[in-house]
NUDREN-121433 format. One record per residue: residue in three letters; chain; x, z, y of N, C-alpha, C in turn; residue number from 1. Coordinates in pm, 1 decimal, always signed. Each point is the difference from the previous one (the first is absolute). Layout:
REM NUDREN-121433
  residu  chaine       nxx       nzz       nyy      caxx      cazz      cayy       cxx       czz       cyy  num
     Ala       A         X         Z         Y         X         Z         Y         X         Z         Y  NUM
...
END
This chain:
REM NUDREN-121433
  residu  chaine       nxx       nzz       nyy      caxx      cazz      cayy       cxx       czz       cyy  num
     Unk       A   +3526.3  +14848.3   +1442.1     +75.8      -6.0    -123.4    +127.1     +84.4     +18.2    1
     Unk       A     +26.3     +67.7     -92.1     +99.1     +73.3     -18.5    +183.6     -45.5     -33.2    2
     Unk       A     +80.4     +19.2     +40.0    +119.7     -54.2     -55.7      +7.9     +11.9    -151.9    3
     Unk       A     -70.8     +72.1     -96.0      +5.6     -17.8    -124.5     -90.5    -108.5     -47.8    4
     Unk       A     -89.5      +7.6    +104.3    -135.1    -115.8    -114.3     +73.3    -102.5     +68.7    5
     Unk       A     +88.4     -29.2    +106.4     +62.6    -144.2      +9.2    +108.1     -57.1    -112.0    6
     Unk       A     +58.0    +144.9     +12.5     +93.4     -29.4    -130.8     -34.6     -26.1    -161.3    7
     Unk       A     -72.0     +78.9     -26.0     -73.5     -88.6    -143.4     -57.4     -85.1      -8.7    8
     Unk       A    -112.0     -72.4    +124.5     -31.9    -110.5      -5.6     +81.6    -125.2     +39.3    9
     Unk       A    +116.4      +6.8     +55.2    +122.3     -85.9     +11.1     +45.1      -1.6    -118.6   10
     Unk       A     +59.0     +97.3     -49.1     +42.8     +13.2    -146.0     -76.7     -73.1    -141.1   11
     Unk       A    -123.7     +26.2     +52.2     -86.7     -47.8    -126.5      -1.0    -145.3      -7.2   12
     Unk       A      -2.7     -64.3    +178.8      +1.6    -115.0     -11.9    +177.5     -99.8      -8.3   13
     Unk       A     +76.1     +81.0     +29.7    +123.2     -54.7      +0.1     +55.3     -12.6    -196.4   14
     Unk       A     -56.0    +109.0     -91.1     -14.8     -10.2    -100.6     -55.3    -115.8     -93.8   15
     Unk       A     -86.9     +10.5     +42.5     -71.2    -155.1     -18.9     +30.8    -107.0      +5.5   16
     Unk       A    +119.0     -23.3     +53.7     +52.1    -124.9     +54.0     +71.5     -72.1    -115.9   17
     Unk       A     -11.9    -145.8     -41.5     +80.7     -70.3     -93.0    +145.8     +38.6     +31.5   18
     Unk       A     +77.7     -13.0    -153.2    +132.1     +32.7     +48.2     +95.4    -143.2     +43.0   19
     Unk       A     -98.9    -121.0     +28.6     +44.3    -106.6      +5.3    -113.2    -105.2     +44.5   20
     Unk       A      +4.8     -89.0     +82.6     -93.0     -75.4      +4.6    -129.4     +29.7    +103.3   21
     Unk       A     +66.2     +55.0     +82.1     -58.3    +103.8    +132.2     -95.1     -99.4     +75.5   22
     Unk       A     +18.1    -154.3     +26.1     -75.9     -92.0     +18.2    -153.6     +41.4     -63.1   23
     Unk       A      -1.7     +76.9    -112.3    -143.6     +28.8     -42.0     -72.6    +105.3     +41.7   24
     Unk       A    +118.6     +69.3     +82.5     -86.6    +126.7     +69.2    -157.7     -28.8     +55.4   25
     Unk       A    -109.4     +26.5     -51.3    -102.4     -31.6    +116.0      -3.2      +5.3    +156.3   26
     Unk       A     -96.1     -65.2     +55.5      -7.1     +21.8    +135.6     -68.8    +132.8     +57.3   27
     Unk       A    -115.3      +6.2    -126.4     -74.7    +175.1     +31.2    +147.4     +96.0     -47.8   28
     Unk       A     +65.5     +22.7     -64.0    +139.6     +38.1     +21.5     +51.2     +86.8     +93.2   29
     Unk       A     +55.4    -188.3     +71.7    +104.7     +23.8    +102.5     -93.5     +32.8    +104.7   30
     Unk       A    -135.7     -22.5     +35.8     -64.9     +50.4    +126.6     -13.7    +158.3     -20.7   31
     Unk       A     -15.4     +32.3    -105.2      +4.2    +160.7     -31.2    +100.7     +87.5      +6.9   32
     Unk       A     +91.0     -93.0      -1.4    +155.4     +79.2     +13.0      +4.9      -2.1    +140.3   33
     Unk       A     -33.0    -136.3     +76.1      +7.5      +5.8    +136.7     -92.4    +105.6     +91.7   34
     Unk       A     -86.6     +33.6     -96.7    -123.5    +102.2     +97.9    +105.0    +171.7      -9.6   35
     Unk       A     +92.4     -13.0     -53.1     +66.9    +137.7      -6.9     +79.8      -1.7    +151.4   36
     Unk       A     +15.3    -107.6     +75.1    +109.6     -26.0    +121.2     -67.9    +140.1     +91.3   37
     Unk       A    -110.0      +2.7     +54.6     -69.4     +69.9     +84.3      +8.1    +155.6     -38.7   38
     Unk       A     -33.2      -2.9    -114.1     +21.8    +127.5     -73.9    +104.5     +87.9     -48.4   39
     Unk       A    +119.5     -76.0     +11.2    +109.9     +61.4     +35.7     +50.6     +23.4    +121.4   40
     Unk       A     -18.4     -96.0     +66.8     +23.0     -21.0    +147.0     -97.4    +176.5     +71.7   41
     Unk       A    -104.3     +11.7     -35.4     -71.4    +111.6     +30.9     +40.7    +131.3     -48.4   42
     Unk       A     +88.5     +11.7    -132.8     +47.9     +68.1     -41.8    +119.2     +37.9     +47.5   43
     Unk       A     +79.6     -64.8     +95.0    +145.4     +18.2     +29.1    +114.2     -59.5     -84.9   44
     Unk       A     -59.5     -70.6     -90.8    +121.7     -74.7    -137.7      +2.4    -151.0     +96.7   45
     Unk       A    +106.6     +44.5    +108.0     +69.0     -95.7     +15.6     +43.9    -105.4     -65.2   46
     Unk       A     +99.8     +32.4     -93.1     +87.9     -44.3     -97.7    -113.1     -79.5     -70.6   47
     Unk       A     -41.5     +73.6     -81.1    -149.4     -48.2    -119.9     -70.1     -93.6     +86.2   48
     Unk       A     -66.3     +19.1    +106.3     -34.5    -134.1     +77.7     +95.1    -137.9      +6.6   49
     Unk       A    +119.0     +23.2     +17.7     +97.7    -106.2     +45.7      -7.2     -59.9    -174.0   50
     Unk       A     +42.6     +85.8    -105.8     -12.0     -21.5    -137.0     -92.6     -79.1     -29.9   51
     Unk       A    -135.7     +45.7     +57.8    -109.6     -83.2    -102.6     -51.5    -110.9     +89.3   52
     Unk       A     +46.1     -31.7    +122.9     +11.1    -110.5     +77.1     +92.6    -148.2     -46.8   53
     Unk       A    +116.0     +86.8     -70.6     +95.5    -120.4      -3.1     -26.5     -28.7    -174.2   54
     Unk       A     -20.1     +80.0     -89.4    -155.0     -21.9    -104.6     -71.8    -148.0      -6.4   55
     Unk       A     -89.4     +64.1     +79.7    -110.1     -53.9     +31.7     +89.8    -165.9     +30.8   56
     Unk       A     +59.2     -27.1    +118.4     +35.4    -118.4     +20.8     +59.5     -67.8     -97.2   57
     Unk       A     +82.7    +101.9     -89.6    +113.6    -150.1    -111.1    -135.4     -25.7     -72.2   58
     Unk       A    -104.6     +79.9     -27.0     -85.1     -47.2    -116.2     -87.4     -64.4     +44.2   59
     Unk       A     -11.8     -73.2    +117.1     -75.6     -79.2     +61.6     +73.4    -121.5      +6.0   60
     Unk       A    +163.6     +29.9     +26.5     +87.8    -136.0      +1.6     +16.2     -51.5    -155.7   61
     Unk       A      +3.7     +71.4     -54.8     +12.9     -25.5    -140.2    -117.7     -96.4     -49.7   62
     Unk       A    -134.2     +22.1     +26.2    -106.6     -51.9     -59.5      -9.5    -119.7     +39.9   63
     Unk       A     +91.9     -68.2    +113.0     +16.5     -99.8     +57.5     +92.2     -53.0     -46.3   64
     Unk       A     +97.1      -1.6     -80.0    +102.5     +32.9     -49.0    +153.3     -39.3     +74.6   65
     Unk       A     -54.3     +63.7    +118.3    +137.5     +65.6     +67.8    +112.2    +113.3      -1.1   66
     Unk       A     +11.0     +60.0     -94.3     +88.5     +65.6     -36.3     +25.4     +29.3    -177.0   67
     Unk       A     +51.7     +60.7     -37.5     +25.6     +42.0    -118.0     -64.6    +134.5     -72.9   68
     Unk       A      -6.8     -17.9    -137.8     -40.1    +136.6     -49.9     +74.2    +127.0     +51.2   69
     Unk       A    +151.2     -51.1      -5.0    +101.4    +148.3      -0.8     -58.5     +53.0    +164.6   70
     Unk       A     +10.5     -93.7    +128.1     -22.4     +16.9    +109.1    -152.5    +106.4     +30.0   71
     Unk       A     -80.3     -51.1     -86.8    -134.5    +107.5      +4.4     +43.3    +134.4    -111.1   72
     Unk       A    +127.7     +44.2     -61.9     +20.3     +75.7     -98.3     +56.7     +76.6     +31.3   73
     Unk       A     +73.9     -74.5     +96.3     +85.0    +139.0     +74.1     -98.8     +83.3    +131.9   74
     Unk       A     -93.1     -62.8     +69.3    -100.7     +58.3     +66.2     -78.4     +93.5     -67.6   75
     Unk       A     -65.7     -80.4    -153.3     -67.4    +119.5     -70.9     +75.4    +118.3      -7.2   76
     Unk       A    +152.1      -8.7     -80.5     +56.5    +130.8     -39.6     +38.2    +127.5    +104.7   77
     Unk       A      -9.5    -134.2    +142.3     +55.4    +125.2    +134.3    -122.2     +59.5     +20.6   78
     Unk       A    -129.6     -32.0      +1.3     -97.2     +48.9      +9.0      -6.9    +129.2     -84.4   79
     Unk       A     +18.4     -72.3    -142.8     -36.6    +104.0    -114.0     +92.0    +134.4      +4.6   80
     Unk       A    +143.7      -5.5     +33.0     +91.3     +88.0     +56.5     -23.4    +107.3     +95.2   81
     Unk       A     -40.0     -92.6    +109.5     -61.4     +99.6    +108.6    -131.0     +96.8      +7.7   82
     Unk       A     -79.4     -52.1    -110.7    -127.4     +60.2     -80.7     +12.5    +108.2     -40.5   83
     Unk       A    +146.3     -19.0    -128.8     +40.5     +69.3    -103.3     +63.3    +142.8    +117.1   84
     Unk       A     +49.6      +0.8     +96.1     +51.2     +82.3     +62.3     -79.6      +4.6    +136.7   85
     Unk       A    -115.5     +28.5     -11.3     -98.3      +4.6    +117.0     -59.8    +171.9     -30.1   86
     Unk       A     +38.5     +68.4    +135.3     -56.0    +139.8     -70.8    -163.0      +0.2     +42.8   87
     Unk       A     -63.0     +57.7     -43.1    -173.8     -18.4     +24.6     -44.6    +126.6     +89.1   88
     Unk       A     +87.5     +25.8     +95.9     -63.6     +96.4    +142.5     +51.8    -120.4     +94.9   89
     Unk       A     -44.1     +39.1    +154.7     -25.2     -90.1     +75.0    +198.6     -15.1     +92.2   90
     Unk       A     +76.1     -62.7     -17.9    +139.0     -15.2     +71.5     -51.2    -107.1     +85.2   91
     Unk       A    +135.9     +46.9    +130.4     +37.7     -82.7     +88.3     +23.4    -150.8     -40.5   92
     Unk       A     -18.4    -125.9     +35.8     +53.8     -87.1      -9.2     +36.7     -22.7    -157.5   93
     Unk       A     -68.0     -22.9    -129.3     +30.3     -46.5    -120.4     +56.4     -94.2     -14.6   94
END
């Protein structure tokens, strides 16, 4: 996979996301968001790995309802940020 097809398919699925009420995220979802860990990790997106790791966990604590909406909102938007400014050739350490 390419650093672009990671980025639109992160994108497509971070899009998707309720703007509230994140407890409803599915579990096919969040395991799909989680299958991106390796694939960045292989890519060199450091960063984007660490991103869609700490993701992945509030929306797992959440469904338990251990944390808060805002707490999984600010993970989505750092994600979506770092997306939004992700260049699509291959860099050091993303």
């Amino acid at each position: 996979m390419t650093i672009g097809e990671v980025h639109s398919k992160l994108d497509a699925l971070i899009k998707g996301f309720p703007e509230s009420g994140y407890e409803s995220v599915p579990d096919s979802v969040i395991a799909e968001l989680d299958s991106f860990v390796p694939e960045a990790a292989g890519l060199g997106m450091k960063s984007g790995k660490e991103l869609i790791e700490n993701l992945v966990k509030s929306l797992k604590t959440r469904k338990t309802g251990g944390n808060t909406d805002d707490s999984v909102l600010v993970r989505a938007t750092a994600l979506d940020f770092y997306l939004q400014n992700l260049p699509n050739e291959a860099v050091e350490n993303l």
